[in-house]
C-alpha positions in Angstrom: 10.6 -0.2 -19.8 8.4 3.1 -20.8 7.8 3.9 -17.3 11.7 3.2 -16.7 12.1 6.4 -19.8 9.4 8.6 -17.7 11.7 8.5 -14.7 15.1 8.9 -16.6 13.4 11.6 -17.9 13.2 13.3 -14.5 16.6 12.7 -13.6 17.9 14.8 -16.4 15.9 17.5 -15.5 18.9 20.1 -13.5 16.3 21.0 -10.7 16.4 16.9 -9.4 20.3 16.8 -9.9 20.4 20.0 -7.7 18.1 18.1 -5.3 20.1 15.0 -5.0 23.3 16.7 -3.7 21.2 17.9 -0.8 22.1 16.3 2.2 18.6 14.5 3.4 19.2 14.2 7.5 17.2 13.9 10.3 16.0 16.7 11.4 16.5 18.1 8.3 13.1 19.9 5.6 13.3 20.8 2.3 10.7 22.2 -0.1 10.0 21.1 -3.1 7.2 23.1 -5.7 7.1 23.2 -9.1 5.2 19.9 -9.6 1.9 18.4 -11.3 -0.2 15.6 -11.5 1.6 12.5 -10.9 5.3 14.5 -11.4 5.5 14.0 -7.6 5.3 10.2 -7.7 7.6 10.0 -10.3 9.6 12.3 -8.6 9.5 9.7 -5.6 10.4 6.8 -7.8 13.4 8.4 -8.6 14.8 9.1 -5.4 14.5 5.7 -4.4 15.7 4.4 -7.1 18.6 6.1 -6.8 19.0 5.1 -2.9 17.4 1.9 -2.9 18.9 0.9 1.1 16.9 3.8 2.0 13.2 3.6 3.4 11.0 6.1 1.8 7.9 7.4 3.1 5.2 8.8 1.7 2.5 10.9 4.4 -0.7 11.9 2.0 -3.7 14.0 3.4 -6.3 11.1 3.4 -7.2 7.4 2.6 -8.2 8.7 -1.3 -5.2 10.1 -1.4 -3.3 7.4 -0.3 -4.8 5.3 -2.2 -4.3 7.5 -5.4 -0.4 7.4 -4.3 -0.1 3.9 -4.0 -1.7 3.3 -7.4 1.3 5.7 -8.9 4.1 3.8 -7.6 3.0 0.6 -7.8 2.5 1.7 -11.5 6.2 3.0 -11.5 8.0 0.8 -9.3 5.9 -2.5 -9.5 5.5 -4.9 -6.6 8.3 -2.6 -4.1 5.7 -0.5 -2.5 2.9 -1.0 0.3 0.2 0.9 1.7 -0.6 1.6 5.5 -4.0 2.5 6.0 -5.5 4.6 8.8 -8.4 2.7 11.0 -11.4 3.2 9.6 -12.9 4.0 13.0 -11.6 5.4 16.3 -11.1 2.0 18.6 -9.1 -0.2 18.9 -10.2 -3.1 16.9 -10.2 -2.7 13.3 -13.8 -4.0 11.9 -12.5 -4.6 8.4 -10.6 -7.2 7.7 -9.1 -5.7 4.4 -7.6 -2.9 6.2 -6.5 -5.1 9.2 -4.6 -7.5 7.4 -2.9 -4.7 4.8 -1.9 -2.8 8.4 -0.1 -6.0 9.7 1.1 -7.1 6.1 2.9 -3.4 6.0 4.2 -3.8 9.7 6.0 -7.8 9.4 7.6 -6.4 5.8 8.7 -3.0 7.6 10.3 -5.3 10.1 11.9 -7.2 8.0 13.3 -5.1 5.8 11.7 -6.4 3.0 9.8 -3.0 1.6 11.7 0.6 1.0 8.1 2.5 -0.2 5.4 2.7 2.2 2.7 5.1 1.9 0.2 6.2 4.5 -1.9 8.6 5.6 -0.9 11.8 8.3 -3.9 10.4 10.5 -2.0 6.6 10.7 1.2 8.2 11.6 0.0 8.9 14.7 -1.9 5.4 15.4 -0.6 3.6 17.8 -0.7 -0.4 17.6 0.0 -3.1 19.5 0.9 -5.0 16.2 4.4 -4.9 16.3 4.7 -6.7 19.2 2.3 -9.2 18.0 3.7 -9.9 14.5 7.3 -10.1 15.9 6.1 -12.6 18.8 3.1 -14.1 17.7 2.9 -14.9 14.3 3.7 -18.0 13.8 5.5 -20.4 11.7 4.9 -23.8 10.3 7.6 -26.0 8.8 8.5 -29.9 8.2 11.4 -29.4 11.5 10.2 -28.7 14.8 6.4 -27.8 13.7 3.9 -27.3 16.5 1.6 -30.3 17.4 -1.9 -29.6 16.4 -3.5 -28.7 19.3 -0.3 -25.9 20.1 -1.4 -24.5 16.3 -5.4 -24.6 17.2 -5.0 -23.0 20.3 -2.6 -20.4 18.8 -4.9 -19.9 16.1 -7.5 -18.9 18.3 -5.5 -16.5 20.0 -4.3 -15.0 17.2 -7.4 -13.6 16.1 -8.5 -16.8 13.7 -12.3 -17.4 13.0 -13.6 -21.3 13.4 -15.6 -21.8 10.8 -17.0 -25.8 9.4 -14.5 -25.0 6.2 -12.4 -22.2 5.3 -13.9 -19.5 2.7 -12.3 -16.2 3.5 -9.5 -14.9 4.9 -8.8 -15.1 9.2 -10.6 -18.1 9.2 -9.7 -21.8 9.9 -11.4 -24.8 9.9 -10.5 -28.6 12.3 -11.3 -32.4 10.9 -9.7 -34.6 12.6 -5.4 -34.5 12.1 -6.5 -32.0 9.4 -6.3 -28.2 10.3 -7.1 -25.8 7.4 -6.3 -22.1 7.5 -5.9 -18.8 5.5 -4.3 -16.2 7.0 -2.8 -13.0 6.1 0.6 -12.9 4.4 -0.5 -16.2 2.6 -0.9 -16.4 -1.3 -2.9 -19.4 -1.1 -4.5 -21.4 1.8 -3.1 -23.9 3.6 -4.1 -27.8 4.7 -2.1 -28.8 7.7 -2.0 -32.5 8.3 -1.1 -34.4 11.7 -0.8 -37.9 12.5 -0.7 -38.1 16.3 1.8 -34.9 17.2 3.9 -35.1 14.0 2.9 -33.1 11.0 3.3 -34.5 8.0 1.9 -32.4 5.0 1.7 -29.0 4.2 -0.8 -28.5 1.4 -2.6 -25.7 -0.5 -5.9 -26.2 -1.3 -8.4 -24.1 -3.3 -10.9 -22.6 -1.9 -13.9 -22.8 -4.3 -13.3 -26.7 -4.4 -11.9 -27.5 -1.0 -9.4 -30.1 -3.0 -6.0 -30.0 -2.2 -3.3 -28.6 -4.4 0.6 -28.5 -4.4 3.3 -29.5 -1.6 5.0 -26.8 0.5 7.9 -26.8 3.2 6.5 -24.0 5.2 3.7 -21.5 5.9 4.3 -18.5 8.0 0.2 -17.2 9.8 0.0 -13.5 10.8 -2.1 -12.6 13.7 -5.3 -10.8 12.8 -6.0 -8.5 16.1 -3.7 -6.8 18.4 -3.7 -8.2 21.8 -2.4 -11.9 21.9 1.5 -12.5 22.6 2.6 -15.6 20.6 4.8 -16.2 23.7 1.1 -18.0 25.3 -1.5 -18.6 23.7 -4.5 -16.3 25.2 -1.5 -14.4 26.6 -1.8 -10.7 26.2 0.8 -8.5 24.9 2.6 -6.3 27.9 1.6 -3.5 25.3 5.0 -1.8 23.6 2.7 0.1 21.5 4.6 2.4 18.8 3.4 4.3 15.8 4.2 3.7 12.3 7.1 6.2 12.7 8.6 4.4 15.0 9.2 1.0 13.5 10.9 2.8 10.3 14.6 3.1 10.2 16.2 6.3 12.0 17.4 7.4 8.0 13.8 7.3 6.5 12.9 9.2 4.2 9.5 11.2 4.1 8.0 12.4 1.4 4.8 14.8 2.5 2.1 15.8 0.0 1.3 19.2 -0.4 -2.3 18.6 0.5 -1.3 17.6 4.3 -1.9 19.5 7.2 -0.1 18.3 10.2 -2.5 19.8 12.1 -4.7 16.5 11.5 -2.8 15.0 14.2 -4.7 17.3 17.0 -7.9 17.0 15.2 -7.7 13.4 15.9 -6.7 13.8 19.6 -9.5 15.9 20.2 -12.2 14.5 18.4 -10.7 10.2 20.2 -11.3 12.0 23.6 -14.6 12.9 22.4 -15.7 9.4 21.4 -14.1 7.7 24.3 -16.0 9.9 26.4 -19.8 9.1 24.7 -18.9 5.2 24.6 -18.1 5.4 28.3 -21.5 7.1 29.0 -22.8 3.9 27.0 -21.2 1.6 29.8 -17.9 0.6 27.4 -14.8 -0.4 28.5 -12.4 1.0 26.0 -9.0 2.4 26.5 -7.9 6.1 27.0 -6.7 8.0 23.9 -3.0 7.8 24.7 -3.5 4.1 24.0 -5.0 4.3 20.5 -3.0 7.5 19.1 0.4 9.3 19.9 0.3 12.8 22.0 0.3 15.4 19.6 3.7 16.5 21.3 5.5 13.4 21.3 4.2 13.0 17.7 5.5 16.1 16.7 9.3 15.4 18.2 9.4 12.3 16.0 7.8 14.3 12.9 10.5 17.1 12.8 13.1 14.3 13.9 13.0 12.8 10.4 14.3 13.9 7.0 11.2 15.4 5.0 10.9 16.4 1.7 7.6 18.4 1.8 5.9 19.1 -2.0 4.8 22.4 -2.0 2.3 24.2 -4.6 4.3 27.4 -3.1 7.2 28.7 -4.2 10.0 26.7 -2.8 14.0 26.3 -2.3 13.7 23.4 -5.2 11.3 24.6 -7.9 10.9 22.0 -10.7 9.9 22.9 -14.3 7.4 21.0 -14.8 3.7 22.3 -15.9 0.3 20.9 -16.5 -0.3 18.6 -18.6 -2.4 20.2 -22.1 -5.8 20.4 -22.2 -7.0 18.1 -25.0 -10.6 17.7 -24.3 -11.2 14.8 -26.7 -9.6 16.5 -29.5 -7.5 13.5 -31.3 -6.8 15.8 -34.3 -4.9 18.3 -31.6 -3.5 15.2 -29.7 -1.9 14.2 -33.0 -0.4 17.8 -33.9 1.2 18.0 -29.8 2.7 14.9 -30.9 4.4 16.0 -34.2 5.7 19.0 -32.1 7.0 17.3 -28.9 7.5 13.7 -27.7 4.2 13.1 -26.1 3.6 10.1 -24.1 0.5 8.6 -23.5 -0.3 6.8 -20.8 -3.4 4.2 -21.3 -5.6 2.8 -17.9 -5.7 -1.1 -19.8 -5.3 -3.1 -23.5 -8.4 -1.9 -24.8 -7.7 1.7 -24.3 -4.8 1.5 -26.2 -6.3 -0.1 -28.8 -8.5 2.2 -29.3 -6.7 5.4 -28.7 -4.4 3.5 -31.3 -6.6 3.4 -33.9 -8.3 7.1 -33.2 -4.6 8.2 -33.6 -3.9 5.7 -37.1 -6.3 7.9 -38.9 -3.4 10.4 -39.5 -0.7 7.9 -40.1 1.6 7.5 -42.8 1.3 4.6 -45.4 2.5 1.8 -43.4 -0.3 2.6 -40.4 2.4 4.3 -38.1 2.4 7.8 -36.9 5.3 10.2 -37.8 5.4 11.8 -34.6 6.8 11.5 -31.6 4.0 9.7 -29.9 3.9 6.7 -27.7 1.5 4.6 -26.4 2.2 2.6 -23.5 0.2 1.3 -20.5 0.6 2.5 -16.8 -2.2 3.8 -15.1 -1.4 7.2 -13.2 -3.6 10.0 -11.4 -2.9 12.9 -13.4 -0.2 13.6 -16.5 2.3 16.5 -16.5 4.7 18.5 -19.0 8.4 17.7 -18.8 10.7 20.3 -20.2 11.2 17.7 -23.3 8.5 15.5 -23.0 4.5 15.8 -22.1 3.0 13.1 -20.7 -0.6 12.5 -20.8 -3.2 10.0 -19.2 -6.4 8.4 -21.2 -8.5 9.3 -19.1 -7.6 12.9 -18.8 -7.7 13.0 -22.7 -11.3 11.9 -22.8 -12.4 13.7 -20.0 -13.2 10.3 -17.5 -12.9 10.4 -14.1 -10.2 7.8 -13.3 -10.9 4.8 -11.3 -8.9 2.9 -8.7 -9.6 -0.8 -9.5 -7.3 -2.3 -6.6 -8.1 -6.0 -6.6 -9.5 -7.8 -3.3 -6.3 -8.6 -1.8 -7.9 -12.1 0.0 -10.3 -13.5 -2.0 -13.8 -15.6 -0.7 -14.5 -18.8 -1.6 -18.0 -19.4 -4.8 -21.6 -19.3 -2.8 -23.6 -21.8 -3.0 -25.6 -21.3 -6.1 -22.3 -20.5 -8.2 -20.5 -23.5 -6.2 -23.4 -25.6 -7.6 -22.5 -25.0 -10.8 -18.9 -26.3 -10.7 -18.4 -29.3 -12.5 
């Protein structure tokens, strides 16, 4: 609900109600300046908020950045946001798994509507992928009715990108005994235990992975491919290729939101330097495919850049300039913290509990009788990259305060199964 305040806060400001009677069309750039810290986030909460049918994109310079972005709106907007990472290399194949299944993850919820923030990097706008194709015709869906027989879901499995293994510990893996088929693919919350007698499949189980036991009923599981390539048409099959970018699976009306940090001139940096590699690993005897199948032309990139509606933040002056400043130095000072917040409502934002706790009690020391503070301080938790001064409200981060670098704790999105010696000690 505090985060919910931060936003209304922004709406009230005249600058974003002069803002939202723009018309945002394709084909159509406006500048934005005036912001600080995490103001642009917010700023990006807000405008989806108030358009929710509306994708919104958001382009940031590089994978930290990215990264930093996607922590401040899943802060502000919860669960409604997703992150499409750039390939860590310049091929094809994508070695990590991680950033492999979050790419396909973004893609199936893109296609389905299901996501209206996505945030990625200038570099992956540019990628081109064989994955839509894939997740739209190979991923593949188990349910009570009509389900596969278990040598259609091994073979697909295979295809798809799935590792064999004697049991299943990690995700893109899957493991055969007998009628049973066990597998933990991307999309899924929770592994699942797929059990056949003769060609009809009659349970669909989780199962835990640490203990290999078997957990609760489920009608249906839905497996997303790991790799690019296979066609779910055939298994084995390869795709006929339809290989678009990011940009072009978005709706026409998508919204992009470009930090001020990004040069669009990454996008020929990237040509250049893919030609380059291509060229050494063909010396080395590889067979790998030309550049115009891993990235977008600069030029045909470029028409589908200035084809969209962009609102670009600028630390220039701009058409749209926002009053909003820096947040105030406070360099550990608690005694000035506490005097900002008797003259302005100050809110702080805290990383976790214990923070608050104790930035709590640091602050209780000038409290009134009953323990409380007679200012205009709160204390609320919502970890973002950098605070910012509203015209009527300045709002500062813990870690700012005390002078800490902040740190991104995003949590293994597919977890592994105990090793040996700490399975050992299961009882």
């Amino acid at each position: 609900m505090t985060l919910d305040l931060l936003i209304g806060a922004l709406r009230v400001v005249p600058a974003y109600r002069a803002l939202r009677q723009e018309q945002l069309v394709r084909g159509r750039v406006i500048r934005v300046s005036g912001l600080h810290g995490s103001s642009g986030a917010v700023l990006t909460a807000a405008f989806a908020g108030d358009d929710p049918q509306r994708v919104v994109l958001v382009v940031a310079p590089d994978p930290a950045s990215a990264e930093g972005w996607f922590s401040d709106l899943t802060t502000l907007v919860g669960g409604e946001c997703r992150l499409f990472p750039q390939r860590e290399g310049l091929g094809e194949e994508e070695p990590h798994f991680e950033i492999a299944g979050e790419r396909v993850e973004t893609i199936a919820a893109v296609l389905a509507g299901s996501v209206q923030l996505v945030v990625t990097t200038i570099r992956a706008t540019a990628e081109l992928t064989r994955m839509p194709a894939a997740v739209a015709r190979a991923r593949l869906e188990i349910g009570r009715a009509g389900a596969p027989s278990w040598g259609t879901v091994v073979d697909r499995l295979e295809a798809m990108g799935y590792e064999r293994r004697p049991s299943v510990t990690d995700v893109a893996q899957y493991a055969v005994r007998g009628g049973i088929v066990d597998v933990y693919g991307f999309g899924m919350a929770d592994p699942a235990r797929l059990e056949w007698w003769g060609d009809e499949l009659i349970s669909i189980r989780t199962f835990d992975l640490d203990t290999q036991r078997s957990r609760a009923e489920t009608d249906a599981v839905t497996i997303l491919p790991v790799r690019p390539g296979p066609d779910g048409a055939e298994p084995g099959a390869m795709s006929d290729g339809g290989r678009q970018t990011l940009l072009d699976l978005l709706p026409a009306d998508t919204l992009i939101v470009v930090d001020a940090a990004v040069d669009v001139g990454e996008v020929q940096r990237v040509w250049s330097e893919a030609q380059h590699h291509l060229d050494v690993a063909r010396r080395r005897g590889e067979d790998v495919p030309g550049r115009d199948a891993l990235f977008l032309a600069p030029a045909a990139w470029e028409e589908r850049w200035h084809a969209a509606a962009r609102l670009e933040l600028s630390e220039e002056q701009a058409e749209h300039r926002f009053p909003i400043g820096p947040p105030p130095s406070i360099e550990r000072k608690i005694a000035y913290l506490r005097d900002l917040a008797r003259r302005q409502p100050t809110l702080v934002l805290c990383d976790n509990e214990g923070q608050l706790e104790r930035l709590d009690e640091l602050l209780a020391e000038g409290a009134d009788g009953r323990g409380h503070l007679t200012t205009g301080a709160t204390l609320a938790l919502g970890s973002l990259m950098g605070g910012f001064t509203l015209p009527d409200l300045a709002v500062l981060t813990d870690h700012e305060i005390f002078q800490r670098a902040r740190r991104l704790r995003r949590a293994r999105r597919y977890r592994q199964a105990l090793g040996v010696a700490a399975a050992s000690t299961l009882t």
